[in-house]
LUMTORVO-41576 format. One record per residue (C-alpha): x, y, z. Coordinates in steps of 0.5 Angstrom, whole numbers, plus 500, padded with zeros to 3 digits. Each point is the difference from the previous one (the first is absolute). Layout:
REM residues N
XYZ
...
//
This chain:
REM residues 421
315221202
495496506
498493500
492503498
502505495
505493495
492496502
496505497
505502494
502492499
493498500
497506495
505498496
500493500
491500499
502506494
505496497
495493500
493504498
504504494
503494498
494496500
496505497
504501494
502493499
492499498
501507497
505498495
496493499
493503498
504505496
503495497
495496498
496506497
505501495
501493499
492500498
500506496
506496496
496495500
493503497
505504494
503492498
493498499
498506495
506500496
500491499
492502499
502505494
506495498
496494499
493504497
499498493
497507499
504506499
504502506
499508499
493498500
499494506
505505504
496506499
494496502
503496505
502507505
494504498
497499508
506498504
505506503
506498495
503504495
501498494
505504494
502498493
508501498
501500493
507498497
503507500
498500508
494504499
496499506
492500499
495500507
495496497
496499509
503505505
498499507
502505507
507499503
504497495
504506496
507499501
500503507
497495503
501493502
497495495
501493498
502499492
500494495
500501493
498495494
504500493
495500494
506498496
503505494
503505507
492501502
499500507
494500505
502502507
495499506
501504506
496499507
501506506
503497507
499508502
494497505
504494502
506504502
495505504
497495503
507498502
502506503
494501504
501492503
507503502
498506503
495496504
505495502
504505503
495503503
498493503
506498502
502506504
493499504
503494501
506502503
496505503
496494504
505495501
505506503
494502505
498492501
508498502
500507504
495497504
502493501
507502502
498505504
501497507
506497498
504506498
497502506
503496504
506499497
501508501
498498507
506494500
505506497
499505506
500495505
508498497
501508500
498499508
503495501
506502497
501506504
498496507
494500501
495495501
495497494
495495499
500496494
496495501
493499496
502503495
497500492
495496497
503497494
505493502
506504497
499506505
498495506
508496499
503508500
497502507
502493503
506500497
501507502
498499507
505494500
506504498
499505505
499494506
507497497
503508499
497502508
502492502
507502497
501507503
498497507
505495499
506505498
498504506
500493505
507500497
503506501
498501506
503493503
506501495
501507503
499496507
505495499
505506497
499503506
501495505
508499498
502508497
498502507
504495503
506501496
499507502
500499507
506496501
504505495
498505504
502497506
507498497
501508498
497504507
504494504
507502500
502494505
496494499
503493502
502495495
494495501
494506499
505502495
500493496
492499503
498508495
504498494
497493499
492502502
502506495
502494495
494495501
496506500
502501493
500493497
492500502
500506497
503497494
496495499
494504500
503504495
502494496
492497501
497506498
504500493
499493499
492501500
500506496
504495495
495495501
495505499
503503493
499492497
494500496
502492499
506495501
504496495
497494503
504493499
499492503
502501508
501494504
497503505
501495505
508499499
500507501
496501507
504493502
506505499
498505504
497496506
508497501
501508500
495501506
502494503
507502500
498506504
496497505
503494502
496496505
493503496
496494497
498500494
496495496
499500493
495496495
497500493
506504497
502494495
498502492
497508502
502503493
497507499
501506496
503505502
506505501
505496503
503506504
494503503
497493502
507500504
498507503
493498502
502493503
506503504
495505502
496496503
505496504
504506503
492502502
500493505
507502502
498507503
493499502
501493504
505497504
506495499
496494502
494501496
497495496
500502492
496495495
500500493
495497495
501500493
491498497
500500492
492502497
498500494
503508499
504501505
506498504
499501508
505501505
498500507
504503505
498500507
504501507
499500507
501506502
495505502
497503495
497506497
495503506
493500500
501495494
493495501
501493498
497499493
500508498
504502494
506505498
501503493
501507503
506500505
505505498
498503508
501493503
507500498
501507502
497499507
504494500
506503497
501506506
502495506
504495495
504505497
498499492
498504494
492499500
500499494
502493500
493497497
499506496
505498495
498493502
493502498
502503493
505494498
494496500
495504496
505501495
500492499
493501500
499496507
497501507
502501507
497499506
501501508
496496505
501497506
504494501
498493502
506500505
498506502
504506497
500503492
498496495
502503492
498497494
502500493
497498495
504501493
497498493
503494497
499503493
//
């Protein structure tokens, strides 16, 4: 059923229900009363005849002589007298009765018709109903037009999800009229920015992964060709084939294993978060660096007392990232400072370096989209270029930021930041 059918049957319904229930309500109220009145008017006649010191018979007989009441005698055998007989008030007919003991098994019983009440009754009832279908009718017709535009541009909102569901471009903007509308156009507008941001990043990422495949498959091929059509090769080209085959293949394993990690990374909604001694953590992975570039200055400050929390083994992951970064993209005597800062959210880490940089990165401009940077970077260095993507989705999932900018010392700066709590 469409949107504007359920509008237009919910609110008939609902003014129907409301008006008939209203108009009955008073109906069953006045109805009620009336008859209340009628019982009451017979009470008055027959305490007056009770207490008359006059014969009763006689004081009744003049007591309903000019009122609509019916007045019947029934003696002891049951034998029933009509002494005043009014229209309506046989017993077909609906009437209020009340009966007075004249003692020795005599009675006088009083009968007033309510055939009146009950028609006037019956026509409020029709006439409630007719009114609450008016009603219902004006309230269908009101609604109808206040919601028009709306449902209108919700159907517009529906065919441009269609289009762009098939491929084709929509605009979603400025849309609806009512505030629920207007959120639903931006929201929609929104999702499809991310959606079209995500498919041109997946396909950045294919075709610098399909790039970095290439690369060592063609290689490989080459020197296994090489190895197959060259039946005499002397021993050190042999020995040169085999090992460029074998580096080759290591490169590409790691690319692989790169790619693995971030789609894990990428399935992770959220982590198990636990207190991390960050700064005992990156002093661990400084020795490492520092053992595999022996001559290279590395001065450290502020990393006392760092706790966050956070997932132990990604943190590692992120830190071994950034350093492994330095190695490859800086030369060995290179000057790397890092310097630990606590806000009052976050803890920041600085890594600055020496080296030279990511070109045409201005001093005081920021990074956040960097994933092309380190694959550029990655072609001449031999990485995956996918290092700072995984760097980057380990620190949105511990809520945090990373930046990249130009170092004071003239090359890259990274910037951590990951929340204490």
């Amino acid at each position: 059923m469409k949107l504007a059918s359920k509008v237009t049957l919910t609110t008939a319904i609902i003014t129907l229900s409301a008006t008939l229930s209203v108009g009955l309500s008073v109906l069953f109220t006045t109805y009620n009363t009336g008859l209340n009145q009628v019982e009451k008017r017979l009470d008055s006649f027959t305490l007056d005849v009770q207490n008359t010191d006059e014969d009763k018979l006689s004081f009744a007989l003049v007591s309903v002589e000019s009122q609509e009441i019916s007045l019947v005698f029934e003696e002891v055998d049951g034998t029933q007298t009509m002494l005043q007989e009014v229209p309506f008030t046989s017993s077909e007919d609906s009437v209020v009765m009340k009966s007075l003991d004249l003692g020795n098994g005599e009675k006088l019983i009083f009968k007033i018709s309510v055939r009146d009440l009950e028609n006037t009754a019956w026509s409020s009832t029709l006439l409630s109903l007719v009114l609450a279908i008016l009603a219902a009718v004006v309230a269908t017709f009101l609604s109808r037009r206040f919601l028009a535009r709306d449902l209108a541009h919700i159907n517009t909102l529906t065919k441009a999800a269609d289009a762009i569901a098939q491929g084709k471009a929509a605009d979603l903007r400025g849309f609806g009229t009512s505030i629920e509308i207007t959120e639903l156009s931006r929201s929609l507008e929104t999702m499809v920015k991310r959606l079209q941001a995500s498919k041109d990043e997946m396909q950045d990422f294919l075709s610098d992964t399909s790039h970095e495949l290439r690369t060592p498959l063609t290689v490989i091929r080459g020197y296994l060709e090489l190895l197959q059509t060259r039946e005499k090769l002397p021993d050190d080209k042999i020995t040169n084939a085999i090992s460029r085959a074998h580096a080759e293949s290591l490169r590409m394993q790691q690319l692989i294993n790169d790619i693995l990690t971030l789609a894990e990374l990428g399935q992770l909604p959220e982590i198990d978060a636990v207190p991390v001694n960050l700064g005992e953590l990156i002093k661990d992975r400084i020795e490492d660096f520092r053992s595999l570039g022996a001559g290279r200055e590395v001065q450290v400050q502020g990393l006392d007392g760092a706790i966050v929390r956070g997932h132990q083994e990604f943190l590692v992951q992120l830190f071994v990232n950034i350093f492994g970064n330095i190695k490859n993209h800086t030369p060995p005597n290179a000057t790397v400072v890092i310097d630990g800062q606590e806000t009052a959210s976050f803890i920041e880490i600085t890594v600055d370096d020496s080296g030279p940089g990511i070109k045409d990165l201005q001093t005081g401009s920021v990074l956040t989209e960097f994933r092309r940077f380190d694959a550029t970077r990655s072609r001449v260095s031999g990485g995956s270029g996918l290092g700072l993507s995984i760097m980057a989705r380990i620190v949105e999932l511990h809520k945090g930021k990373l930046e990249l900018s130009k170092s004071s010392l003239g090359g890259l700066r990274v910037l951590v930041k990951l929340p204490k709590d």
